[in-house]
N, C-alpha and C positions, 0 to 999 in steps of 0.2 A: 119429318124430324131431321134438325142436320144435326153433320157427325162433327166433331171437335175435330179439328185439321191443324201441324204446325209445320210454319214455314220453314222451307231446305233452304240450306245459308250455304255459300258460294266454296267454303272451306271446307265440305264435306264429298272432297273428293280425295283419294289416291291414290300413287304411285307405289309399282315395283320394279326391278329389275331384276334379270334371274344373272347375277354370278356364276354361275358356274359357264352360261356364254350362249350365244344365241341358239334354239333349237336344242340346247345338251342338257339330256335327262340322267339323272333326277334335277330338276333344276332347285337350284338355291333361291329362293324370294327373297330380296334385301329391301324393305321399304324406303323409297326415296326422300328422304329428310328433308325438313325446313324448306319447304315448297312455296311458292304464290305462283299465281296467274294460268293455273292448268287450263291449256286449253285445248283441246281434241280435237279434230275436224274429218270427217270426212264426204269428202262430196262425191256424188254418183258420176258415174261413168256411164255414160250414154251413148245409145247409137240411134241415129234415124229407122223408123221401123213404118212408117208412114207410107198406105196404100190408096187406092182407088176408095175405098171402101170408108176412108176417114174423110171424103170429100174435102180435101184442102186444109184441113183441121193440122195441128202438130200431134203426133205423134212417135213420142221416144220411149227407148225399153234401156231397162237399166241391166246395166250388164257387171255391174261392180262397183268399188269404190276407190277413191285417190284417198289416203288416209296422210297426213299431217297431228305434230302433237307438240305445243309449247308451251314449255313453262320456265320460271325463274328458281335458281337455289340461293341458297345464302349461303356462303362461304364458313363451314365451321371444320376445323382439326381437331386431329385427334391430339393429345400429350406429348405425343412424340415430334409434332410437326406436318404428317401424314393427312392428308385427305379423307373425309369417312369415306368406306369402300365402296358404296352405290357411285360417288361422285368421281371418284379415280376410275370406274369402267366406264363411266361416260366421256371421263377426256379419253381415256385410253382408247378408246372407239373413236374417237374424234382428230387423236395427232393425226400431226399432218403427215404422208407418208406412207399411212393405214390402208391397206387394202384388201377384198375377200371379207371373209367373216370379222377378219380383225378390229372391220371397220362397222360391225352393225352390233345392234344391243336389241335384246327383248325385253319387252315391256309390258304388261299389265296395268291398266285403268280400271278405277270401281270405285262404287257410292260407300264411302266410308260407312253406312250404317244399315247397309245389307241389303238393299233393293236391287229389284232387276236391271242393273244398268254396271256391266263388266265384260271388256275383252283386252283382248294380249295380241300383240305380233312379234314382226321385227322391222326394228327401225336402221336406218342411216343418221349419223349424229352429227350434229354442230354444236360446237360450245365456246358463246360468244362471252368478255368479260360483261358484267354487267353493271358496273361503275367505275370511273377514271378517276372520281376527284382526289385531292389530297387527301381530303381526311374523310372518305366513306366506307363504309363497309364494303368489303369484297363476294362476293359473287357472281353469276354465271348467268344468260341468257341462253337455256336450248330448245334448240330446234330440229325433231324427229320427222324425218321424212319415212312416211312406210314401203314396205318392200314384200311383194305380194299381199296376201290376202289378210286381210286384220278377224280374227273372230270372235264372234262372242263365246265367251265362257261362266261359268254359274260362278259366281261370285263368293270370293273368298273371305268375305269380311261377315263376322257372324251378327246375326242380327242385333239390330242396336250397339254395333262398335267395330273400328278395325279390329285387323285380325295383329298380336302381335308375332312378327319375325323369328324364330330361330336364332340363336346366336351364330355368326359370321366369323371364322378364320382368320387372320392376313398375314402372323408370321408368328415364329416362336424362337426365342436366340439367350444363350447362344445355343448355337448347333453340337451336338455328342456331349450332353449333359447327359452326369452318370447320376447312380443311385447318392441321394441328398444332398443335389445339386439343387441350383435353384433356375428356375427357366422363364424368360417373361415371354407370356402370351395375349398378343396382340388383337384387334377386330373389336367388333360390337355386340350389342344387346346383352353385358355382360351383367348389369344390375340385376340383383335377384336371384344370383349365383350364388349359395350361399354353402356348401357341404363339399369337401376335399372328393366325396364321391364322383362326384358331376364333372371332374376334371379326368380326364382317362389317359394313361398315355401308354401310349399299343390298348390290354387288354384289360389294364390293372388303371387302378385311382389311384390320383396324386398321395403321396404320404399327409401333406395342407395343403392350403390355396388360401391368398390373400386378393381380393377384389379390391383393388387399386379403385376402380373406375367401371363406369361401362364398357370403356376400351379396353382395359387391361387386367390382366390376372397374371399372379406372382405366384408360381405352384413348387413345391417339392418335389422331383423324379422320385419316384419309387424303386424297389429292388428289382432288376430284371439285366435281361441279359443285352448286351449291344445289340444294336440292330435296326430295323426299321418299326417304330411305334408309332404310328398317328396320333395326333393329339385330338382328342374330341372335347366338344362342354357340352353338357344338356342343362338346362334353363328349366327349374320346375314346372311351369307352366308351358312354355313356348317350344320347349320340343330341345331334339338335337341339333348340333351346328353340322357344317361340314366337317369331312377328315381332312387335318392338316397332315400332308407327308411330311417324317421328323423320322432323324436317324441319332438313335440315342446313343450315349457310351455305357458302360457295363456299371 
């Protein structure tokens, strides 16, 4: 008896990057946006291992892998003008000038709809344009070079769909906004945000919050005292963001 089988389509793969920087826990997962052409590689690393015993025959042992990872973005901003922030730690990893850790990014590959096919490393980045003409659309050709061992990990995309993101950080201004000041805050995965609760600044939630956009959020400081408050968002669904360091006024 056969079993009903349906075809895996080429777009059901992808990307993370962990912001908070390569190897640094807890790491932030920022899903890599508006992707084509992922492509993976790794090739085995071999040594000659061939004896008397394989009469002339080849014999090689694999001893690792060379890992490589390319893909295409598409060029999209934020409101402000800004880079979405997966694509900003990929140039930032990639000016020229970057050295040490400055210069590598971790990354995360997986079957967007849950199957055993997921691992992470850390990479080396190039980030070539990826169109010149007059009038095309702008984005990026990168290309990930791996740096030690690529491993697999259980995959983090739950069955039958990614996983969505946490909302992302990038800035909050101005700076020493007092109580029923107004403060804009900056980052992604902001749709969905919808309760003055979910904006925290230090320990307390915003007085409102207006959700501008997926980028942006417009909140009221609440009563407290100067000082240092992180701004946090939690995302009903998708969890918490990171803590933005913010130095409030009274």
């Amino acid at each position: 008896m056969s079993v009903p089988t349906d075809l895996g389509l080429s777009y059901e793969l992808d990307l993370d990057i962990n912001l908070a920087g390569p190897g640094v826990t807890p790491a932030i997962w920022q899903q890599i946006r508006f992707t084509s052409a992922i492509n993976p590689q790794h090739a085995p690393t071999l040594v000659d291992a061939a004896t008397y015993d394989d009469e002339g025959a080849q014999n090689q042992a694999k001893l690792g892998e060379s890992a490589n990872l390319a893909f295409t973005i598409q060029s999209q901003r934020n409101p402000d003008g800004s880079f979405l922030p997966e694509v900003q730690a990929l140039l930032n990893a990639a000016k020229p000038g970057t050295r040490g850790n400055a210069a590598l990014a971790e990354v995360r590959v997986y079957d967007s709809l849950g199957a055993d096919y997921a691992f992470q490393g850390i990479y080396s980045v190039q980030m070539d344009r990826g169109n010149t003409g007059n009038a095309d659309l702008g984005g990026w050709s990168a290309t990930l070079t791996g740096k030690g061992k690529i491993k697999p990990i259980a995959n983090p995309a739950p069955a039958g769909g990614s996983p969505s993101a946490p909302p992302v950080l990038g800035s909050a201004a101005p700076s020493a906004a007092a109580a029923g000041d107004i403060v804009t805050i900056k980052g992604s995965g902001f749709a969905g945000v919808l309760l003055a609760t979910a904006v925290k600044v230090g320990a307390t939630s915003a007085t409102s919050i207006s959700v501008v956009g997926d980028s942006t959020i417009v909140a009221v400081v609440p009563a407290g005292s100067a000082g240092s408050a992180p701004i946090t968002v939690t995302h009903p669904t998708n969890g918490a963001s990171n803590a933005l360091p913010y130095t409030r006024g009274a």
